[in-house]
DSSP file (Angstrom, degrees, kcal/mol; ACC not computed):
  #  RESIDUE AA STRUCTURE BP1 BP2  ACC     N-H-->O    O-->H-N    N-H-->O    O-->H-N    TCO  KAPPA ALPHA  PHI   PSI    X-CA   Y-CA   Z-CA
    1    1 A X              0   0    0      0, 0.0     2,-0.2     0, 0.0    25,-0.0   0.000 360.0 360.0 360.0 134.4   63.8   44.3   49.6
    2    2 A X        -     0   0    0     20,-0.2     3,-0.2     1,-0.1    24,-0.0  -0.452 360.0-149.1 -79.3 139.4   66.7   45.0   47.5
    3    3 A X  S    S+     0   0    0      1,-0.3     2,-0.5    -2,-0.2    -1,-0.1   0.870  95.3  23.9 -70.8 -37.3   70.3   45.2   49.3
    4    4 A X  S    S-     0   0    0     -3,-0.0    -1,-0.3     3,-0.0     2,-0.2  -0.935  82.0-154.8-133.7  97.9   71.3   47.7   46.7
    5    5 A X        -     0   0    0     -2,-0.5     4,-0.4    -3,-0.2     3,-0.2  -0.541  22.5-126.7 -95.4 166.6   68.7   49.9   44.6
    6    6 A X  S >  S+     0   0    0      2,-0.2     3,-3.3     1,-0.2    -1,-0.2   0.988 109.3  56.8 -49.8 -95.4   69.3   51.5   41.0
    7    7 A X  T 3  S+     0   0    0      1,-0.3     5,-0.3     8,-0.1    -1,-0.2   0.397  89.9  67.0 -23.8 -51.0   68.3   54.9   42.3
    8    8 A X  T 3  S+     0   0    0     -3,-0.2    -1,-0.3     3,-0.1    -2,-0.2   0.754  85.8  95.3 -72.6 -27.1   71.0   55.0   45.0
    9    9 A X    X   -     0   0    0     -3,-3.3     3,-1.3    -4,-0.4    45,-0.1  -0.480  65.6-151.4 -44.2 120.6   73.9   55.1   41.7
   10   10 A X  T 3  S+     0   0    0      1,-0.3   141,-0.2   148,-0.1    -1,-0.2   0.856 100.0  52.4 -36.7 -48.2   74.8   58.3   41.1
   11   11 A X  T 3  S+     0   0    0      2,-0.1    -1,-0.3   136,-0.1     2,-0.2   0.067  91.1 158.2-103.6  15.2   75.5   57.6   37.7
   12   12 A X    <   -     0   0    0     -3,-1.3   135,-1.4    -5,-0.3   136,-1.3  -0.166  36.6-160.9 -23.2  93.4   71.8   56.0   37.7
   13   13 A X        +     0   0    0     -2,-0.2     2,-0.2   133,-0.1    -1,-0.2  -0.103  58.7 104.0 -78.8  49.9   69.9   55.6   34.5
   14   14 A X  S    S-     0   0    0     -2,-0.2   133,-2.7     1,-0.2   134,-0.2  -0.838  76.6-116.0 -95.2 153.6   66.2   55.2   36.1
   15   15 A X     >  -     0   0    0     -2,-0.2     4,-1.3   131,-0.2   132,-0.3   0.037  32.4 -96.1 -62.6-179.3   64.2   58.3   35.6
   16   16 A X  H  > S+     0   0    0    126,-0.4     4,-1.1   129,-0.3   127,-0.2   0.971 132.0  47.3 -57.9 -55.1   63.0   60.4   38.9
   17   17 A X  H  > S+     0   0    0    126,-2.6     4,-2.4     1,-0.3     3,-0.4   0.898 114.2  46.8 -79.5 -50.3   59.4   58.1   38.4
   18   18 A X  H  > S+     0   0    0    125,-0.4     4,-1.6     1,-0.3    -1,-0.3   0.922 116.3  45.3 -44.3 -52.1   61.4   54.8   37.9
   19   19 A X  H  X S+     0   0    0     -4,-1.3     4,-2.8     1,-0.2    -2,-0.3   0.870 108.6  50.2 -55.3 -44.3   63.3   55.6   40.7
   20   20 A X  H  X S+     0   0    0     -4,-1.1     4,-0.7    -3,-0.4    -1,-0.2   0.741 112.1  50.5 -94.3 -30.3   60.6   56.7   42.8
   21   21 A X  H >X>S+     0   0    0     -4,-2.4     3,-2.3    -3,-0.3     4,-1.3   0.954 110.6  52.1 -75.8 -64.6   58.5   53.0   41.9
   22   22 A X  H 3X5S+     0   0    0     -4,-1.6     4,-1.4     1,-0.3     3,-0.4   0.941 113.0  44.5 -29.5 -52.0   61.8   50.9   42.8
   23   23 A X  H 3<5S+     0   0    0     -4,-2.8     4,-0.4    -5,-0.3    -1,-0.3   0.860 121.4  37.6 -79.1 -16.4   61.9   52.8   46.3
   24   24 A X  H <<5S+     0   0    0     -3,-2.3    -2,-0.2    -4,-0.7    -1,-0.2   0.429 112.1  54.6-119.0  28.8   58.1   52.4   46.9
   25   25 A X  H ><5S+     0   0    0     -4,-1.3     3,-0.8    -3,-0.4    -3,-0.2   0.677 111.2  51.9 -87.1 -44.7   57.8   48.5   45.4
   26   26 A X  T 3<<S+     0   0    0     -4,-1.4     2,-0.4    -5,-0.6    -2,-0.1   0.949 114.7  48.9 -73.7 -26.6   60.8   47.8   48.2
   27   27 A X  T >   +     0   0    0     -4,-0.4     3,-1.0    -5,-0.3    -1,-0.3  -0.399  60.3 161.7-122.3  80.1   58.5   49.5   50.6
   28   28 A X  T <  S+     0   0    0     -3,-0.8    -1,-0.2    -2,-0.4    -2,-0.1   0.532  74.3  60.8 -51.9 -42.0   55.2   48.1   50.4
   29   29 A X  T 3  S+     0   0    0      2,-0.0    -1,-0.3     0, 0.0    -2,-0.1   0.472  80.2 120.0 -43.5 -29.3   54.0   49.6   54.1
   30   30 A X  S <  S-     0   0    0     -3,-1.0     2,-0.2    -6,-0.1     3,-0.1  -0.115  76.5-108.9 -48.4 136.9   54.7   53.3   52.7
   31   31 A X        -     0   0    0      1,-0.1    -1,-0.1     2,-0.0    -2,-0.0  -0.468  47.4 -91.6 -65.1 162.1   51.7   55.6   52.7
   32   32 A X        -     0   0    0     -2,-0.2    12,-0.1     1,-0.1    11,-0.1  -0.390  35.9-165.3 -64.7 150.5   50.4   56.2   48.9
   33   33 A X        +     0   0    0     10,-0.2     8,-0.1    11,-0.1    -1,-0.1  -0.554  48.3 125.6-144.7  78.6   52.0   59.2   47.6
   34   34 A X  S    S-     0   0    0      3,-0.0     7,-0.1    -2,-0.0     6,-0.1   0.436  74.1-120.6 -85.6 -28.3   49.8   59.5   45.0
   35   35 A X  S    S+     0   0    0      5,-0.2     6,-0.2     2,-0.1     5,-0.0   0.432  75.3 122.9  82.9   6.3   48.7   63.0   45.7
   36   36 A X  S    S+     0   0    0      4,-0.1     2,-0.4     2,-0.0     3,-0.1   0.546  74.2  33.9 -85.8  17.6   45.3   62.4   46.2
   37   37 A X  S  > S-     0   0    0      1,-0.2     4,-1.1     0, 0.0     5,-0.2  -0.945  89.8-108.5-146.7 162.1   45.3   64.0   49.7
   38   38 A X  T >4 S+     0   0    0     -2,-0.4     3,-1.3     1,-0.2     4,-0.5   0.974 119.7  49.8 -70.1 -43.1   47.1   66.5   50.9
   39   39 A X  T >> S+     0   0    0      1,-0.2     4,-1.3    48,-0.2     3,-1.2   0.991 105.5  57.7 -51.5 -50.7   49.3   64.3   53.0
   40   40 A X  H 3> S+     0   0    0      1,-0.3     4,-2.2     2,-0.2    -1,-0.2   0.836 105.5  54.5 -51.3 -22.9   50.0   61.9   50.1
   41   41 A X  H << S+     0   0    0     -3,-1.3    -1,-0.3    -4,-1.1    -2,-0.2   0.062 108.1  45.6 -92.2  21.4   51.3   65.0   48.4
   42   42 A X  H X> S+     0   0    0     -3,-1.2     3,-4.1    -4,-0.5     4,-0.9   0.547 112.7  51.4-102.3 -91.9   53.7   65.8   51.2
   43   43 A X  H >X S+     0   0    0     -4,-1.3     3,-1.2     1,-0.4     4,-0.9   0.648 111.6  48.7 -42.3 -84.5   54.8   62.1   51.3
   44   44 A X  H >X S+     0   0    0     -4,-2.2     4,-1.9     1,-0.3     3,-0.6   0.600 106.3  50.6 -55.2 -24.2   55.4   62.2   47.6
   45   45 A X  H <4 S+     0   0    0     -3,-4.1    -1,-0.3     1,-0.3    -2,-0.2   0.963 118.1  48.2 -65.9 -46.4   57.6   65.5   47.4
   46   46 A X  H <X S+     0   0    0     -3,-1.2     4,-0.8    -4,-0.9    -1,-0.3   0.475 109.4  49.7 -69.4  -0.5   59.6   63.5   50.5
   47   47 A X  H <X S+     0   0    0     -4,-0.9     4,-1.8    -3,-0.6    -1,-0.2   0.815 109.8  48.2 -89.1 -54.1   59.9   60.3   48.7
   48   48 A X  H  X S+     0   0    0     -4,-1.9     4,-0.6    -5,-0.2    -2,-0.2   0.468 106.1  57.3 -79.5   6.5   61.3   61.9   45.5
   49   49 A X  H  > S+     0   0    0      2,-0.2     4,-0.9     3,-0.1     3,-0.4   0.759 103.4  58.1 -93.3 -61.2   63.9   63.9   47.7
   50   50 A X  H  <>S+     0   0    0     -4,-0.8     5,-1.7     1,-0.3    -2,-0.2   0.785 115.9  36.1 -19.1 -56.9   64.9   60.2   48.9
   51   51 A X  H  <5S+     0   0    0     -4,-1.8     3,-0.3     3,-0.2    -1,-0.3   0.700 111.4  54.1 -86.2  -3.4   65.5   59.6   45.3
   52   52 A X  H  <5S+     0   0    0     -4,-0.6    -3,-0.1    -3,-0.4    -2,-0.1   0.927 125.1  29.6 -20.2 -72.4   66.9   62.8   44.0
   53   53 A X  T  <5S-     0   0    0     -4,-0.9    -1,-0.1     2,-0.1    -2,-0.1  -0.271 111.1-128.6-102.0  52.6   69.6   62.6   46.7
   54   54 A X  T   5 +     0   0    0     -3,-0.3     2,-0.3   -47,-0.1   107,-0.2   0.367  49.8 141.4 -16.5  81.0   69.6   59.1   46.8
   55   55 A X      < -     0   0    0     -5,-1.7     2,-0.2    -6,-0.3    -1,-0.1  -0.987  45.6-109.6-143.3 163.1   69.1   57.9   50.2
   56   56 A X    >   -     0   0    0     -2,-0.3     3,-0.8     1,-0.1     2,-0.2  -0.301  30.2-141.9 -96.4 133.6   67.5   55.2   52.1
   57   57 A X  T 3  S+     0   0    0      1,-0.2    -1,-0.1    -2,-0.2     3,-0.1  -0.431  74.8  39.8 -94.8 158.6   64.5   55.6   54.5
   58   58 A X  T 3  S+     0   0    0      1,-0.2     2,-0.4    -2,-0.2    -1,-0.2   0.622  94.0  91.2  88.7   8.4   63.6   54.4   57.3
   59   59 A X  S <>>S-     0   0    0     -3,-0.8     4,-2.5     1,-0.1     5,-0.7  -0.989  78.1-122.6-133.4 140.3   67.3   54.3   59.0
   60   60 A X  H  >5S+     0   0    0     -2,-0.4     4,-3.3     2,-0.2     5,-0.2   0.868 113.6  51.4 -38.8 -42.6   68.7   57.2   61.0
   61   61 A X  H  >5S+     0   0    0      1,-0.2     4,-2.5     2,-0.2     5,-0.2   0.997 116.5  43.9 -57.0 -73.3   71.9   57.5   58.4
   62   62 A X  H  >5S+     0   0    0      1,-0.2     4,-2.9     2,-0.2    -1,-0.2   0.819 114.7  42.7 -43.3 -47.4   69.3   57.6   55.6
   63   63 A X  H  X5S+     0   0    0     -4,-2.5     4,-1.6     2,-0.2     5,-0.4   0.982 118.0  47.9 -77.9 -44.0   66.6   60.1   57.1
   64   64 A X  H  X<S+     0   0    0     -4,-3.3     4,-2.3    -5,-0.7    -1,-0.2   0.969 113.9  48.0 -58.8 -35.6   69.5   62.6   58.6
   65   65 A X  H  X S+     0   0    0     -4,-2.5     4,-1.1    -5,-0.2     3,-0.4   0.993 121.5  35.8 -49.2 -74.8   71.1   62.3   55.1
   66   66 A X  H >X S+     0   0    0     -4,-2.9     4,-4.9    -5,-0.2     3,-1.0   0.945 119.4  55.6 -14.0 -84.9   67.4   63.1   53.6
   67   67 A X  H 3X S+     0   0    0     -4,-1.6     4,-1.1     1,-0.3    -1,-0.2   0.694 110.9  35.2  -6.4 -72.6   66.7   65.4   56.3
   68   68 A X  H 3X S+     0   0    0     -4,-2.3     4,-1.5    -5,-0.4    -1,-0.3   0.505 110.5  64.3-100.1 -14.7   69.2   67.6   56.1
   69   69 A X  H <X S+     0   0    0     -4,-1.1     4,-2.2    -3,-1.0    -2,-0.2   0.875 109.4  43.2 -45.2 -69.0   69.4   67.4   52.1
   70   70 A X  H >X S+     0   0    0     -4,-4.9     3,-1.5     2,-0.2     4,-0.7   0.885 111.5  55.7 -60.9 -90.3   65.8   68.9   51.9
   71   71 A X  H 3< S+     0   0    0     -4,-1.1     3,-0.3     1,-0.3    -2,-0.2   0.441 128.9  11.7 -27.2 -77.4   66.7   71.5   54.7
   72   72 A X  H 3< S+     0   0    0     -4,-1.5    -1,-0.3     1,-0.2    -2,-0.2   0.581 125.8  49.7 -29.4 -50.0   69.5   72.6   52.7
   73   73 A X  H << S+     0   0    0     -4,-2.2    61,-2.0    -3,-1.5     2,-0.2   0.163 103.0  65.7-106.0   1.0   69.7   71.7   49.6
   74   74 A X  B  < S-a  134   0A   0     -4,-0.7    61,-0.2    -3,-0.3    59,-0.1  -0.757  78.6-113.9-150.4 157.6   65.5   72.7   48.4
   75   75 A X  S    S+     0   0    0     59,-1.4    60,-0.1    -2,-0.2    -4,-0.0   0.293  79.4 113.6 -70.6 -19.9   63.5   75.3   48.0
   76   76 A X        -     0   0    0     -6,-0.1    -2,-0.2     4,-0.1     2,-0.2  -0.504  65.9-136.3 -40.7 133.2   61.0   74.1   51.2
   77   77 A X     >  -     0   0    0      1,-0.0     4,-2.2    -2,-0.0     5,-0.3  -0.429  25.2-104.2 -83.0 157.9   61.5   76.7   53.6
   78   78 A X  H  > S+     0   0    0      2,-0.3     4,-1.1     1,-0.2     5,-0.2   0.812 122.5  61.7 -89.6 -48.4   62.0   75.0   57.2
   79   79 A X  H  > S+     0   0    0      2,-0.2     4,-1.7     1,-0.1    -1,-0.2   0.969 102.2  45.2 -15.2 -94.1   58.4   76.1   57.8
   80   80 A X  H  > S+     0   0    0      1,-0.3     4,-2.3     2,-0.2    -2,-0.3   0.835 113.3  51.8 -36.1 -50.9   56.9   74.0   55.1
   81   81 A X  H  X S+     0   0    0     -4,-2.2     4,-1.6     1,-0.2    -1,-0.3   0.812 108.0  50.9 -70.9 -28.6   59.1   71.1   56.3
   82   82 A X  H  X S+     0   0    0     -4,-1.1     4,-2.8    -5,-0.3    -2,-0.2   0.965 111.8  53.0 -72.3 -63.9   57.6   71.8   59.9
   83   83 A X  H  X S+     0   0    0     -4,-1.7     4,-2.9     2,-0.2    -2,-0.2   0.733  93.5  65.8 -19.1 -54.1   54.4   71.6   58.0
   84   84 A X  H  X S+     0   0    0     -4,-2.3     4,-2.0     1,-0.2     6,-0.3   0.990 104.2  47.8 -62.1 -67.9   55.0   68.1   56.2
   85   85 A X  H  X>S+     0   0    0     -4,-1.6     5,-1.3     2,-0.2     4,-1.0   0.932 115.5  44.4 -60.0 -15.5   54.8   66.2   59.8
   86   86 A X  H ><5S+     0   0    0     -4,-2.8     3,-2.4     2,-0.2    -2,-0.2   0.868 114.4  52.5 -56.0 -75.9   51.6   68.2   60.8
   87   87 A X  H 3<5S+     0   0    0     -4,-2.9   -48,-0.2     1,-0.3    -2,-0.2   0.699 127.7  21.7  -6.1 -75.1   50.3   67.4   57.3
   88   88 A X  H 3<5S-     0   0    0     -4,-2.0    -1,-0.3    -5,-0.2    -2,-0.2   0.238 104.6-122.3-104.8  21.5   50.9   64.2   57.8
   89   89 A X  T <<5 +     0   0    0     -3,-2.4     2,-0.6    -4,-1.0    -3,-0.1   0.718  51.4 144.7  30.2  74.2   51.1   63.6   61.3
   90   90 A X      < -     0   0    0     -5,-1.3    -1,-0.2    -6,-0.3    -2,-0.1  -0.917  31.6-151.4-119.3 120.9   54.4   62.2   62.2
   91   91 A X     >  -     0   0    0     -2,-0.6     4,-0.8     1,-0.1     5,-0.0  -0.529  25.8-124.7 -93.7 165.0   56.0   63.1   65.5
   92   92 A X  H  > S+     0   0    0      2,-0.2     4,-2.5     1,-0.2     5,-0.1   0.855 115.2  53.4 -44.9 -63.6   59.3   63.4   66.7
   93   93 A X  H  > S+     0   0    0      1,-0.2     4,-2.2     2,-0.2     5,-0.5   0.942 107.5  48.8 -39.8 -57.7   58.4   61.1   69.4
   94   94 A X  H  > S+     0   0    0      1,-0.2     4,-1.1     2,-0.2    -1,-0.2   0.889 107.7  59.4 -62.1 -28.5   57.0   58.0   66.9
   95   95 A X  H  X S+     0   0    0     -4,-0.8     4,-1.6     1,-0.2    -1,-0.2   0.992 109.3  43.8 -63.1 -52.4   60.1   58.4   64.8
   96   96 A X  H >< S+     0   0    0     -4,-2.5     3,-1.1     1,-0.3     4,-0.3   0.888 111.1  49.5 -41.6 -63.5   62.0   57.6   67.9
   97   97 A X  H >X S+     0   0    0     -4,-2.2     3,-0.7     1,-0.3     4,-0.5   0.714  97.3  69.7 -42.2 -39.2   60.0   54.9   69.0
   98   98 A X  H 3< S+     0   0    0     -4,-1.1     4,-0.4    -5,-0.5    -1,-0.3   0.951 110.8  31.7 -80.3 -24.5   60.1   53.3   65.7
   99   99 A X  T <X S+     0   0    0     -4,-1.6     4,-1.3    -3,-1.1    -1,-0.3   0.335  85.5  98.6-106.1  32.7   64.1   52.5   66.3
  100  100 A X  T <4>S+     0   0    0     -3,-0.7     5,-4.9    -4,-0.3    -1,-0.2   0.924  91.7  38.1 -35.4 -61.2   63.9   52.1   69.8
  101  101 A X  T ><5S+     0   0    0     -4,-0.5     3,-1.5    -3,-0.2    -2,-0.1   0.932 111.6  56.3 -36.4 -73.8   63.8   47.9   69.0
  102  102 A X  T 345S+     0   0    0     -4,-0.4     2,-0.4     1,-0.3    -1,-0.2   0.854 124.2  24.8 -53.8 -52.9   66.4   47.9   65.9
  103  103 A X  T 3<5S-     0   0    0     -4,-1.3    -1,-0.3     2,-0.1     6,-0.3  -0.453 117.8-109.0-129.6  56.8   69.4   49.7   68.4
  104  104 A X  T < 5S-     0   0    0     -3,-1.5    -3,-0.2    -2,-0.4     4,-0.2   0.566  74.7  -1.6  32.1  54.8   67.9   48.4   71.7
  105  105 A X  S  ><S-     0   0    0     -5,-4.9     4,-1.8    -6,-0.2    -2,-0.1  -0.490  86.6 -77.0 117.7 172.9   66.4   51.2   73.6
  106  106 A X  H  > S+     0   0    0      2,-0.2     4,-2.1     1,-0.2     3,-0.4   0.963 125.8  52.9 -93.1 -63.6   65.8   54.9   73.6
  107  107 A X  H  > S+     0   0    0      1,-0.3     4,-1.4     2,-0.3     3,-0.4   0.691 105.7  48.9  20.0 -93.0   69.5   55.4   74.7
  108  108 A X  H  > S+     0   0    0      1,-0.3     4,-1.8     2,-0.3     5,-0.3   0.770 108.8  55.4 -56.3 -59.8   71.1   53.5   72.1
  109  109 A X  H  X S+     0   0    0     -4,-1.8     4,-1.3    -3,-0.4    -1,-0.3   0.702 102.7  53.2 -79.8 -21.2   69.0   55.3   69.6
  110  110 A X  H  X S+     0   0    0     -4,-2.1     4,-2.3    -3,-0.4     5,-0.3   0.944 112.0  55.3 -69.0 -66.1   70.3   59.0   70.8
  111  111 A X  H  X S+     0   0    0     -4,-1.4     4,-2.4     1,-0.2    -2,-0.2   0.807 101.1  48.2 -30.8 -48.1   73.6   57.4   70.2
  112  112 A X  H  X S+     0   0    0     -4,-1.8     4,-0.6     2,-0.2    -1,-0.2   0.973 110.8  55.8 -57.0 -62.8   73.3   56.3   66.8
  113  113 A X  H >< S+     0   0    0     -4,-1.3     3,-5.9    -5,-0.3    -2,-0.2   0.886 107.6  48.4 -22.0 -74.1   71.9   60.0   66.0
  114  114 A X  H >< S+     0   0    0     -4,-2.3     3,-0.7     1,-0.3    -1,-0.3   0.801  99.0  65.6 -57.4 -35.0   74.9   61.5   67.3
  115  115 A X  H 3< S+     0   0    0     -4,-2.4     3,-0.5    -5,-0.3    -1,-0.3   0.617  94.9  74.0 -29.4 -25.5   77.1   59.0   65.2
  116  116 A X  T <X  +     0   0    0     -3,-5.9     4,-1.1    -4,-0.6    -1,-0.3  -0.069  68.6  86.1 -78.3  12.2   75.4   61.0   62.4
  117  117 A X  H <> S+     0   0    0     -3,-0.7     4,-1.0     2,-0.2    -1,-0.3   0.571  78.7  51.5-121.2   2.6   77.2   63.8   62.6
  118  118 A X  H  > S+     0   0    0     -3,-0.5     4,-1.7     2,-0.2    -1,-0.2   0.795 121.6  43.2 -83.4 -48.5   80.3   63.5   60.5
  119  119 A X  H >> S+     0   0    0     -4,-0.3     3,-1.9     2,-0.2     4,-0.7   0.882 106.2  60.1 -82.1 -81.4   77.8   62.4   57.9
  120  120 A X  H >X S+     0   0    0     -4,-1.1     3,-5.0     1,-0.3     4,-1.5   0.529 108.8  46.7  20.1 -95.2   75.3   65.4   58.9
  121  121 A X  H 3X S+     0   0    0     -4,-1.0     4,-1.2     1,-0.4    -1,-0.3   0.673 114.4  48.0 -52.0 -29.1   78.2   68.1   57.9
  122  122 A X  H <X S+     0   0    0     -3,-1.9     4,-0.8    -4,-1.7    -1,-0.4   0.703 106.8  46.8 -59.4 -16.8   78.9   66.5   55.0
  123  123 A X  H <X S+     0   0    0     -3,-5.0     4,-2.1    -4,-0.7    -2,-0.3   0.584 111.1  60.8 -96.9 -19.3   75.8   66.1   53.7
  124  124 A X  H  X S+     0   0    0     -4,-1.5     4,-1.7    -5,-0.2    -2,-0.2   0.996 110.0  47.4 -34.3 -75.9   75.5   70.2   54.9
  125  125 A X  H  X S+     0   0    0     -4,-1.2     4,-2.2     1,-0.3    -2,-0.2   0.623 103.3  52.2 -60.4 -41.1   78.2   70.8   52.6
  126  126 A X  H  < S+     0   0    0     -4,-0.8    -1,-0.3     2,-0.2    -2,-0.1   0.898 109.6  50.1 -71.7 -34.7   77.3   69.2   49.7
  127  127 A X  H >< S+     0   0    0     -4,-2.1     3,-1.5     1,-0.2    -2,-0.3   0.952 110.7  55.0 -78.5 -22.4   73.6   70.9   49.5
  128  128 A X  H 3< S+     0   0    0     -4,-1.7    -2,-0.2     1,-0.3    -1,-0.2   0.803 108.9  44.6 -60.4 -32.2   75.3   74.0   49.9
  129  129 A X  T 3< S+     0   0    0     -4,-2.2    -1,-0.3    -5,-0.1    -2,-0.1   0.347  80.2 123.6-102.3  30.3   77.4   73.5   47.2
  130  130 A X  S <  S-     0   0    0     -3,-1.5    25,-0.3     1,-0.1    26,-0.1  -0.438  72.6-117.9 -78.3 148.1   75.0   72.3   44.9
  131  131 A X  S    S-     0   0    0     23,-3.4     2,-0.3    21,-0.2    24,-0.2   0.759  95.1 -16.0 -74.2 -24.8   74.7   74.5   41.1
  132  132 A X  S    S-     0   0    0     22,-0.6     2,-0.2   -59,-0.1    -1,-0.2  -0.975  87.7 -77.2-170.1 156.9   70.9   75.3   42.2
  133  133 A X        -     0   0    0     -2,-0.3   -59,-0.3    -3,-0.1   -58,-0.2  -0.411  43.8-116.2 -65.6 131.2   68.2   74.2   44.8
  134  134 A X  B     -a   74   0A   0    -61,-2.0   -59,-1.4    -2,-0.2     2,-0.8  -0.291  34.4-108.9 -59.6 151.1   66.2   71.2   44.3
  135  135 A X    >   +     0   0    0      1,-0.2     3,-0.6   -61,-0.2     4,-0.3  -0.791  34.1 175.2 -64.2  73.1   62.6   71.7   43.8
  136  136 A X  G >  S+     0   0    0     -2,-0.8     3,-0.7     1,-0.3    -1,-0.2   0.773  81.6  37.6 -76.8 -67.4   60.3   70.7   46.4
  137  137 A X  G 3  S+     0   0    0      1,-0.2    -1,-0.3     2,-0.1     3,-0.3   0.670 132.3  28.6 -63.4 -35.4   56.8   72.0   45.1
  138  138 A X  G X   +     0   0    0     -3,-0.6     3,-1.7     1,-0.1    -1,-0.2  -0.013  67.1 126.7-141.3  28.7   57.7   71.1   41.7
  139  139 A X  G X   +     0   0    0     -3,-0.7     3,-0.8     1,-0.3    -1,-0.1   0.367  60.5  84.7 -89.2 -12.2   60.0   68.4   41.6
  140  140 A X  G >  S+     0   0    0     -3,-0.3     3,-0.7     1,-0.2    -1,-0.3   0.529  73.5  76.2 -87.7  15.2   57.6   66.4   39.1
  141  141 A X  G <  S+     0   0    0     -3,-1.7     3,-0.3     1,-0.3    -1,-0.2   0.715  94.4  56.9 -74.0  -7.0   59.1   68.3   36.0
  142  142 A X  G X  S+     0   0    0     -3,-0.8     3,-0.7     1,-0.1  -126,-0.4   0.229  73.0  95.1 -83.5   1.7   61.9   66.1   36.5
  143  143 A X  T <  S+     0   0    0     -3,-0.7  -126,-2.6     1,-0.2  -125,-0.4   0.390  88.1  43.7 -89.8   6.1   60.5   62.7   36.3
  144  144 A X  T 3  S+     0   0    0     -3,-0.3    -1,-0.2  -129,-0.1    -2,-0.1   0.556  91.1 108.1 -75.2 -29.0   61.2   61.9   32.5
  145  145 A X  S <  S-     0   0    0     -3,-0.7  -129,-0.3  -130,-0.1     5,-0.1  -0.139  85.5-121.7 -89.8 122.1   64.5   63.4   33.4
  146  146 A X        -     0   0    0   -131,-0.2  -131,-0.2     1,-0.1     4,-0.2  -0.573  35.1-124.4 -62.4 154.1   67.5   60.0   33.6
  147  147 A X  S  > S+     0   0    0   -133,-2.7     4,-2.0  -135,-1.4     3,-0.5   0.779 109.2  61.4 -74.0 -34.4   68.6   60.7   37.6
  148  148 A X  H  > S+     0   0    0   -136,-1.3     4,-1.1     1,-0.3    -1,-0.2   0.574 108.3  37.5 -37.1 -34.5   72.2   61.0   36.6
  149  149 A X  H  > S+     0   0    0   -137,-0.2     4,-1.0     2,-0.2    -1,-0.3   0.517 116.7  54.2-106.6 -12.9   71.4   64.1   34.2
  150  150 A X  H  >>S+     0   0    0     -3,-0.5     4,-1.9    -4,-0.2     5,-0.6   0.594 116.3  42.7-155.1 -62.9   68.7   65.4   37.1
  151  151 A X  I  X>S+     0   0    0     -4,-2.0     4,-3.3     2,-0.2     5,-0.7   0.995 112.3  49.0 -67.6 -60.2   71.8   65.1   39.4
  152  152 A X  I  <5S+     0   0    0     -4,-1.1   -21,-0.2     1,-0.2    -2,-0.2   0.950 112.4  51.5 -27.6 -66.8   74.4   66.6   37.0
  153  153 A X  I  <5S+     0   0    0     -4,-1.0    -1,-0.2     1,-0.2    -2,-0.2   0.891 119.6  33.7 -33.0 -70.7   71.9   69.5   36.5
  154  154 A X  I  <5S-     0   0    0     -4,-1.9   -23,-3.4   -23,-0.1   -22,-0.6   0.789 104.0-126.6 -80.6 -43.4   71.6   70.0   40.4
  155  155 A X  I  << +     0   0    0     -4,-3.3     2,-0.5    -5,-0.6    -3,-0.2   0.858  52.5 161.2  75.2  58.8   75.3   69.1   41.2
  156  156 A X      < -     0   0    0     -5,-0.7     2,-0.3    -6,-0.4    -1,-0.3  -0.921  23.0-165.0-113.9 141.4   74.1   66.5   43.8
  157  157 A X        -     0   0    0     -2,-0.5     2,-0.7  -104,-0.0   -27,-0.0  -0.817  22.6-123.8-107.0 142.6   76.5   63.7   44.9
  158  158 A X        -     0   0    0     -2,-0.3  -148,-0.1  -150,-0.1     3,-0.1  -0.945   9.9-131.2 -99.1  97.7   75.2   61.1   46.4
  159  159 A X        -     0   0    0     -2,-0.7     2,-0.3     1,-0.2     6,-0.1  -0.108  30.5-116.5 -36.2 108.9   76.3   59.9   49.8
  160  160 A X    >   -     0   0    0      1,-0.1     3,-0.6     4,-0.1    -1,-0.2  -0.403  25.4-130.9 -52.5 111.5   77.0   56.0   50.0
  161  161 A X  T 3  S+     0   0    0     -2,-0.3   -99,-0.2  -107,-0.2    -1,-0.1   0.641 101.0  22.5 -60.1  14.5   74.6   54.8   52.2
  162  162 A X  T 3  S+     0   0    0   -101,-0.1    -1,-0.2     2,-0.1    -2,-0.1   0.695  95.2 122.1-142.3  -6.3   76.8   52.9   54.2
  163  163 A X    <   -     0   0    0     -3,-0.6     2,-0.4     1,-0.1    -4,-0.0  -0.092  69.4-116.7 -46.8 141.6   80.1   54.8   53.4
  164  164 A X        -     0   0    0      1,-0.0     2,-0.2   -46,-0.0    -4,-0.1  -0.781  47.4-110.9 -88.1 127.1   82.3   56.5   56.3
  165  165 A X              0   0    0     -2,-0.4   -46,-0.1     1,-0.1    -1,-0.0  -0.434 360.0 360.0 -63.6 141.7   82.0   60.4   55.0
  166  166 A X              0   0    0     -2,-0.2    -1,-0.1   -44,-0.1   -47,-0.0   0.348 360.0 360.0-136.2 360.0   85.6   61.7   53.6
């Protein structure tokens, strides 16, 4: 898996759909989000807010970054978003579980969260001041679109994944 992806560049020439093969070549274990089920069409609208707002899954920083992006920053209503883990039937609990290992215990991993919260309010702030809400439902009219000019459009900055928020 690459240390550094294309997508994550602001200033990123890959398309949405380039982007969106780079992020699911690096993660071979992903469900298909192909769209041929309804859950695979969940999973793809959430992949392609991972590369929109270009951030990394599968780490707390990344999904609260993600998370809170969509929540804000899209047209998903908080509903719909409640919806995507039915849909595709991911608990609270299993998310948990799954870094329980990585930050040594259940604890540790409530700690990291809360670490999140300087980047949490920034990442508030940025979908709020974004020029118009990302598309959830309809986010493949972008995927010819370079990400840079797809970001321009949207007035999304991209949060370093590993950057202290300022």
């Amino acid at each position: 898996m690459p240390t550094r992806f294309n997508y994550l560049r602001q200033d990123s020439p890959l398309t949405l759909a380039e982007g969106l093969e780079e992020y699911s070549a690096s993660y071979p274990f992903l469900n298909t989000n192909d769209g041929s089920t309804e859950a695979s069409a969940w999973f793809r609208c959430h992949d392609l807010t991972h590369v929109v707002f270009g951030t990394i899954p599968f780490e707390i920083r990344g999904e609260t970054i993600n998370d809170l992006w969509t929540i804000f920053g899209s047209d998903v209503t908080l509903k719909e978003y409640w919806q995507f883990f039915r849909v595709t039937n991911i608990s609270y609990s299993t998310v948990i579980k799954s870094y329980d290992r990585k930050h040594g215990g259940r604890l540790r991993v409530y700690g990291a969260m809360l670490k999140q919260f300087p980047v949490g309010l920034m990442t508030i702030v940025r979908a709020l001041k974004m020029k118009k809400k990302w598309p959830w439902h309809d986010s493949e009219l972008y995927l010819h679109q370079a990400l840079w000019q797809t970001r321009e459009e949207f007035g999304i900055r991209v949060i370093n994944p590993g950057s202290n928020p300022r």
